[in-house]
C-alpha positions in Angstrom: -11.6 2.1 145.6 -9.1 -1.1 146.1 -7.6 -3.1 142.9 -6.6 -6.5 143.8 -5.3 -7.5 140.5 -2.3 -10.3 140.8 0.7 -9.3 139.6 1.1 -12.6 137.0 -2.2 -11.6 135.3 -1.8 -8.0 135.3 1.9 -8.3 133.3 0.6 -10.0 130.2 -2.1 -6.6 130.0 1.1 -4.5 130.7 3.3 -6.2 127.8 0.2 -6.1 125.7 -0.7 -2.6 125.7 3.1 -2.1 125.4 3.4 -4.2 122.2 0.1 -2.0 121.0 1.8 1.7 122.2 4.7 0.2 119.9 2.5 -0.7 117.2 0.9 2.9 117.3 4.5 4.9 117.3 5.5 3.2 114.6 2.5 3.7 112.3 2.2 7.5 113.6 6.1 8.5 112.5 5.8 5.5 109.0 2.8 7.8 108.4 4.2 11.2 109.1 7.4 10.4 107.2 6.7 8.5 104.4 7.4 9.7 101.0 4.4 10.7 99.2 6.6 11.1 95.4 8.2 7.3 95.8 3.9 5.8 96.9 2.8 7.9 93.9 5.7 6.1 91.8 4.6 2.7 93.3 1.3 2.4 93.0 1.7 4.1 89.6 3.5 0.7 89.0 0.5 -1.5 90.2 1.9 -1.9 94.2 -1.1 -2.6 95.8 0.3 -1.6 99.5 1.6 1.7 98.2 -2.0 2.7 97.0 -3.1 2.1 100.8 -0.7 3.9 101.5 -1.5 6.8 99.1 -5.3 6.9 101.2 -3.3 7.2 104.4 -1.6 10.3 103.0 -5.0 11.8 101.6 -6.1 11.3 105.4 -3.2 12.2 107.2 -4.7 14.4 109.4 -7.6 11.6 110.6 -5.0 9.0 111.0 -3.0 10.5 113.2 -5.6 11.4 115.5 -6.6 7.8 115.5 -3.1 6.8 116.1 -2.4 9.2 118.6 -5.6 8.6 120.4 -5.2 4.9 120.0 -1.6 5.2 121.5 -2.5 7.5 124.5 -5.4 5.2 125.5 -3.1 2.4 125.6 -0.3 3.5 127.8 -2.8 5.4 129.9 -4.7 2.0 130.6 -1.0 0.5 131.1 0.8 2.9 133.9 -2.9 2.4 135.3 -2.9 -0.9 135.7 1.2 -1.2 137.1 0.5 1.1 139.3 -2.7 -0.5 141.2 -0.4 -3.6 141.1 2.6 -1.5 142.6 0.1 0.2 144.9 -1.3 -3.3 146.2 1.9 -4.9 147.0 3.5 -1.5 148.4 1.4 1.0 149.5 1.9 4.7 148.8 5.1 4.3 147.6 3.9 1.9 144.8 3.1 5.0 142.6 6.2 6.0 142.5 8.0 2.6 141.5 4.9 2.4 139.1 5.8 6.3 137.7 9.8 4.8 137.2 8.8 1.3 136.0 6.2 2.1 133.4 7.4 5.5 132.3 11.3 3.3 131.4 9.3 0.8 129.5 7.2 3.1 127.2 9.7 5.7 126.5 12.1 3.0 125.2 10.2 0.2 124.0 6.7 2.0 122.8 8.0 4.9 122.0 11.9 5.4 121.6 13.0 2.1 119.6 9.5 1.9 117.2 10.0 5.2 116.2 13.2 5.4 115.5 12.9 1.9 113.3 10.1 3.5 112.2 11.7 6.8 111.2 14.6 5.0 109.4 12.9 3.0 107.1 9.7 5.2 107.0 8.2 4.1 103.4 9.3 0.4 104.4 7.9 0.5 107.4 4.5 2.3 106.0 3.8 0.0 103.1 4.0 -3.4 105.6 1.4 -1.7 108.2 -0.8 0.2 105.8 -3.2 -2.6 105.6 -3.4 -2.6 109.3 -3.7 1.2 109.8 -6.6 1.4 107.8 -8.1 -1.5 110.0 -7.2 0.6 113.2 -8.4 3.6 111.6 -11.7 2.0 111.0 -12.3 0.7 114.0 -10.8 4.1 115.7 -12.3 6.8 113.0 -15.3 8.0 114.8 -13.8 8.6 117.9 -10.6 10.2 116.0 -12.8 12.4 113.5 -14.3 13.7 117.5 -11.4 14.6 119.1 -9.8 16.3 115.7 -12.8 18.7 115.3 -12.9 19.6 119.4 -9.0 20.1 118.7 -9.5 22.1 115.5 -12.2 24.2 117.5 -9.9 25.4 120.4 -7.4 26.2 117.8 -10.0 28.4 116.2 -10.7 29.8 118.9 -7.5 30.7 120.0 -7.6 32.1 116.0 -5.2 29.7 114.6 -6.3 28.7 111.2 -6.7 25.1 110.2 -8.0 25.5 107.0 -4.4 25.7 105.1 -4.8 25.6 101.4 -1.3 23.9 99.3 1.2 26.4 99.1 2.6 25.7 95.3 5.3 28.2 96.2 6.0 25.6 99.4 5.6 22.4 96.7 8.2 24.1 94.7 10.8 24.7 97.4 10.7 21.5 99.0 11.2 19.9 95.0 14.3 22.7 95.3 15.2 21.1 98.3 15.0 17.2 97.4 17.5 18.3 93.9 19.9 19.9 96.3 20.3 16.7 98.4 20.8 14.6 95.3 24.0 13.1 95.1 25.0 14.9 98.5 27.2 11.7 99.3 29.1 12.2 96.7 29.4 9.1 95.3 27.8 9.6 91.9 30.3 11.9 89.7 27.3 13.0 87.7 25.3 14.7 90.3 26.7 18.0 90.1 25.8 18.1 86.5 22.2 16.2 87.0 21.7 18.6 90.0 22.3 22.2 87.5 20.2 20.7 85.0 17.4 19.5 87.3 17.6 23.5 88.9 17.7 24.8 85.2 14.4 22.9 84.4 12.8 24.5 87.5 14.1 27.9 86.7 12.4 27.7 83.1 9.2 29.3 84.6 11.4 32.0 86.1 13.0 33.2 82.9 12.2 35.1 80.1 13.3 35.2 76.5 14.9 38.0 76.7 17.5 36.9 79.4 18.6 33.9 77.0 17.9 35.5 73.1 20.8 36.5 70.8 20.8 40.5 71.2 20.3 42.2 68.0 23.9 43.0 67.6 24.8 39.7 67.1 22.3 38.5 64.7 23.0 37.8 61.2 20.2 39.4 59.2 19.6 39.7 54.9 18.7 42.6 52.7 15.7 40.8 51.4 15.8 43.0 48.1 19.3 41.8 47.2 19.9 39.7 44.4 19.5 35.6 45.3 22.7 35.2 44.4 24.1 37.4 46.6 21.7 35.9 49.5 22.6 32.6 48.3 26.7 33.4 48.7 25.9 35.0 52.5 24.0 32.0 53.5 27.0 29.7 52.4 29.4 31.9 54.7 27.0 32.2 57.8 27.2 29.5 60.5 23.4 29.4 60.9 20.7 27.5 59.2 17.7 29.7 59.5 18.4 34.0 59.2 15.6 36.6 59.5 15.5 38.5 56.1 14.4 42.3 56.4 13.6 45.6 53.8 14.3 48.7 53.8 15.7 48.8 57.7 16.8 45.9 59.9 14.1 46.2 62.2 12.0 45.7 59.3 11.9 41.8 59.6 9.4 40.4 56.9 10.6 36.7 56.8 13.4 34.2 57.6 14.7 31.8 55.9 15.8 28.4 55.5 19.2 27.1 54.0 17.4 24.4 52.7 14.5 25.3 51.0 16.8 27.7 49.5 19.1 25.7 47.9 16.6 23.0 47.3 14.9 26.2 45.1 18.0 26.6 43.7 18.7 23.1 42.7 15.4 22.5 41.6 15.4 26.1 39.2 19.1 25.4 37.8 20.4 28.4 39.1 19.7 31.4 41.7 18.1 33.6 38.7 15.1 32.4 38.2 14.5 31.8 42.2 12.4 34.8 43.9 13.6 35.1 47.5 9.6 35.6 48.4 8.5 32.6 47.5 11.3 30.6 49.5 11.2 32.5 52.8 8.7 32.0 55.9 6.5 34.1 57.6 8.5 35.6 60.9 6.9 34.6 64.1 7.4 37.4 66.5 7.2 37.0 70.4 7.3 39.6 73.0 10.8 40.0 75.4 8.6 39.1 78.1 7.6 35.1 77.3 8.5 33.0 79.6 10.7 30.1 79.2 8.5 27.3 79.4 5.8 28.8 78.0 7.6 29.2 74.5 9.2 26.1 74.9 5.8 24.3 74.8 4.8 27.1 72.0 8.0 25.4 70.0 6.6 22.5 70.2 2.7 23.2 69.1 4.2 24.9 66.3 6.8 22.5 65.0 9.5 25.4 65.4 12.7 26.4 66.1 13.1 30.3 65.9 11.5 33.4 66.6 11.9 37.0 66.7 12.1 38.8 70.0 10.4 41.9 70.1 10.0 44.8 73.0 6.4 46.6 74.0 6.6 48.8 71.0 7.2 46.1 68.3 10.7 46.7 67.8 13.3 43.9 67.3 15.5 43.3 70.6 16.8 39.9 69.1 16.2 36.4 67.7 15.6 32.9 70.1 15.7 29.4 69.5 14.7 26.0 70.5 18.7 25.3 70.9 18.9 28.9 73.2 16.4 27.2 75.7 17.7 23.9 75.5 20.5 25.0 76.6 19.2 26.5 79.4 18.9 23.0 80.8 21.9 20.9 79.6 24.3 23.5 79.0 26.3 25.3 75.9 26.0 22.7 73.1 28.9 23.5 70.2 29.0 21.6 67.1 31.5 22.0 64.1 29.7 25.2 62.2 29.5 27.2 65.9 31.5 30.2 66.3 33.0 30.7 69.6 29.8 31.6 72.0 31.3 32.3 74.9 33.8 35.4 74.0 35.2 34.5 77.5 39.2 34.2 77.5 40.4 33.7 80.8 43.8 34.7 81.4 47.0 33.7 83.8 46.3 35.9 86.3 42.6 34.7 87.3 40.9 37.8 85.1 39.1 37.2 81.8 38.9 39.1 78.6 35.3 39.3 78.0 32.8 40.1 75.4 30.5 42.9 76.0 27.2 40.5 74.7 27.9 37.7 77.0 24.8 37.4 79.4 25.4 37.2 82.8 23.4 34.4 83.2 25.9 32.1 81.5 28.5 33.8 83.5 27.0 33.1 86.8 26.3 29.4 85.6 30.2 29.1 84.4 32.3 30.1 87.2 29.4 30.1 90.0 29.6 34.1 90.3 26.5 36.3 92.1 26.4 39.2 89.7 22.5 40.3 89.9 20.9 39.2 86.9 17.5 41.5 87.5 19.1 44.9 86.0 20.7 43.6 83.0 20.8 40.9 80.1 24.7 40.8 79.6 28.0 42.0 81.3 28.3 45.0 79.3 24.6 46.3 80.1 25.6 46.0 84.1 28.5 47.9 83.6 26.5 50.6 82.0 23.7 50.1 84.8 26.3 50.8 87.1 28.7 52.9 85.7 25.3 55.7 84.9 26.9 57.0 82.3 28.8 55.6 78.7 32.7 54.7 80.2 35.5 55.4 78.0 38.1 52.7 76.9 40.7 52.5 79.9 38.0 53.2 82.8 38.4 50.8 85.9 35.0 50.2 87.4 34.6 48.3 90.8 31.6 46.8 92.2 29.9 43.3 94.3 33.6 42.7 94.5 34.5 42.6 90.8 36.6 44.5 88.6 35.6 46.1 85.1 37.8 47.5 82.9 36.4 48.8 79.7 39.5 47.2 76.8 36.8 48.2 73.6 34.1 50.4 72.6 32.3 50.1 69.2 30.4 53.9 69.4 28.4 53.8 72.6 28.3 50.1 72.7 31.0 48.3 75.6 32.6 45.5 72.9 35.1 44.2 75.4 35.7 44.0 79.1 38.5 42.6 81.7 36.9 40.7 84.4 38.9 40.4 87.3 36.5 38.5 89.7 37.3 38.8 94.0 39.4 36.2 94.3 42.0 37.3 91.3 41.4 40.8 93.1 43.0 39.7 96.1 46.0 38.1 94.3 49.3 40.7 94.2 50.3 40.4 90.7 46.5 41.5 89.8 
């Protein structure tokens, strides 16, 4: 069959289907690689565009078969048409200038330079032709919706699934992802610290209360059958607001409590004499070791709390948390006037630091961006034990993951005080 189509009406069709292949590219990657959080936000904030945008996204899969199918018909119909022109005017060898000639123009102008526009301003580029996508994809769905479900049948067939449910594992890593690019032009001097916090929040879920409570060993606790003088006088010297009260044995916790509502008792009866301790005190909430962070944060705040008890599978007392201890998990150590020193970290001139055995590794890792596993123990002292298999004596050098321990105190069987002399110190001579 013979095509005698002038060359002057044949170019307009060309530059036409051109202009639409470039229209196409540009929808398919503004489509593909626009940012579903920033639409949400948008049309969250009444942007009408953004909301089309949003039932683009919730079709993704139909709308890039329309464009794709719209896009492929279009510079189909165009190398068809040069190349009957081409073939007219020179023969045989008119398929090949029609091969060099349309195959240049749609790789740079329907395909290269849309997309790459396209691809640099993506959510730009998708709100300003979201109105006419979903025109395209109208007139185009049918045929679209066709070729998606022959394409989704091969692919079944060939036992490739296409029935992918959300991966909320795959939703978390790519949030992971988008904090560890924040700020990674390094022209905001906060992003370091908005980045840790942002990671912290994440790693709430993760974490339990027993990898951020006070251990037992450092928690002030009252003789509940003490005189309230005497409970009055310990309050006034401890740092701390709330303190679990116990009887008979410490692990014997039967209420905690509160510096005010003591001394507003006390106040109020003219002296601690008349005062019963019982009748001041609250209830102790107890907690298993095993909560998870964001679970009891959320449990803080449906119970207008602050502290708990921590306790293990057989009821016994491993500790106390607080709202502050998980608050802290996210914006770091806060210190006011009445804090003792929390840390028990005293670095030294040498790159080593004199640590406390009850420092959790957690906060260790955080500090000085060490590695140390945090799976097998709560604090520095309990690795060295996990490690060491056996209760090290005062002077013993212990080396593993690259560190140095060295065991400075021991308080019975319990590791009081370490050295610390991390991998880099390790490698300096006068270490």
């Amino acid at each position: 069959m013979e095509f005698d189509v002038p060359l002057i009406a044949a170019a307009p069709l060309v530059l036409l289907c051109l202009l639409l292949g470039a229209y196409l590219s540009a929808a398919e990657t503004a489509i593909t690689g626009a940012s579903r959080p920033r639409m949400h936000r948008l049309a969250q904030q009444g942007n009408r565009k953004a909301k089309l945008v949003n039932q683009l996204l919730d079709r993704k899969d139909e709308a890039v078969s329309a464009v794709l199918l719209g896009s492929n018909v279009v510079n189909i119909f165009s190398a068809s048409l040069t190349t009957a022109v081409l073939t007219a005017l020179f023969g045989a060898a008119g398929v090949v200038y029609a091969t060099v000639a349309i195959g240049v123009m749609v790789v740079i102008f329907a395909e290269v330079m849309p997309k790459t526009w396209a691809l640099l301003r993506a959510d730009r580029v998708a709100l300003m032709l979201a109105p006419s996508i979903l025109v395209s994809l109208t007139i185009l769905g049918p045929a679209a919706r066709a070729v998606s479900w022959i394409s989704r049948f091969f692919l079944h067939r060939l036992g490739i699934r296409t029935d992918r449910a959300p991966d909320p594992e795959e939703h978390a890593e790519l949030l992971r992802g988008a904090i560890e690019l924040h700020g990674i032009d390094h022209l905001d001097e906060d992003a370091p610290v908005e980045k840790a916090m942002l990671r912290s929040v994440l790693d709430l879920g993760d974490r339990t209360v027993g990898d951020v409570m006070v251990h037992r060993g450092s928690v002030a606790l009252i003789d509940a059958d003490e005189p309230t003088d005497a409970i009055v006088t310990q309050m006034l010297a401890a740092p701390y607001t709330r303190i679990p009260l116990y009887r008979g044995q410490p692990d014997n916790i039967v209420g905690v409590v509160h510096a005010k509502d003591l001394f507003r008792a006390v106040k109020a009866a003219g002296g601690p004499d008349t005062v019963r301790i019982a009748d001041v005190m609250t209830p102790p909430w107890f907690i298993p070791e095993s909560t998870i962070l964001f679970d009891q944060l959320k449990a803080f705040q449906d119970r207008h709390e602050h502290f708990a008890i921590v306790v293990d599978e057989y009821g016994v007392m491993q500790g106390i948390v607080t709202l502050e201890d998980i608050i802290e998990e996210i914006v770091g150590d806060i210190e006011d006037e009445h804090d003792a020193i929390k840390h028990g970290v005293v670095p030294r001139e040498d790159g080593s630091l004199v640590c406390q055995g009850s420092v959790p590794i957690h906060d260790l890792n955080r500090e000085f961006g060490w590695d140390l596993p945090e799976d097998v123990a709560t604090t520095i002292a309990g690795l060295v034990l996990y490690e060491a298999r056996r209760i090290p004596e005062v002077g013993q050098t212990y080396a593993f993951y690259g560190f140095r321990f060295e065991i400075l105190k021991r308080e019975g069987t319990r590791i009081a005080e370490l050295r610390i002399v991390p991998p880099d110190a390790i490698q300096a001579p006068n270490v």
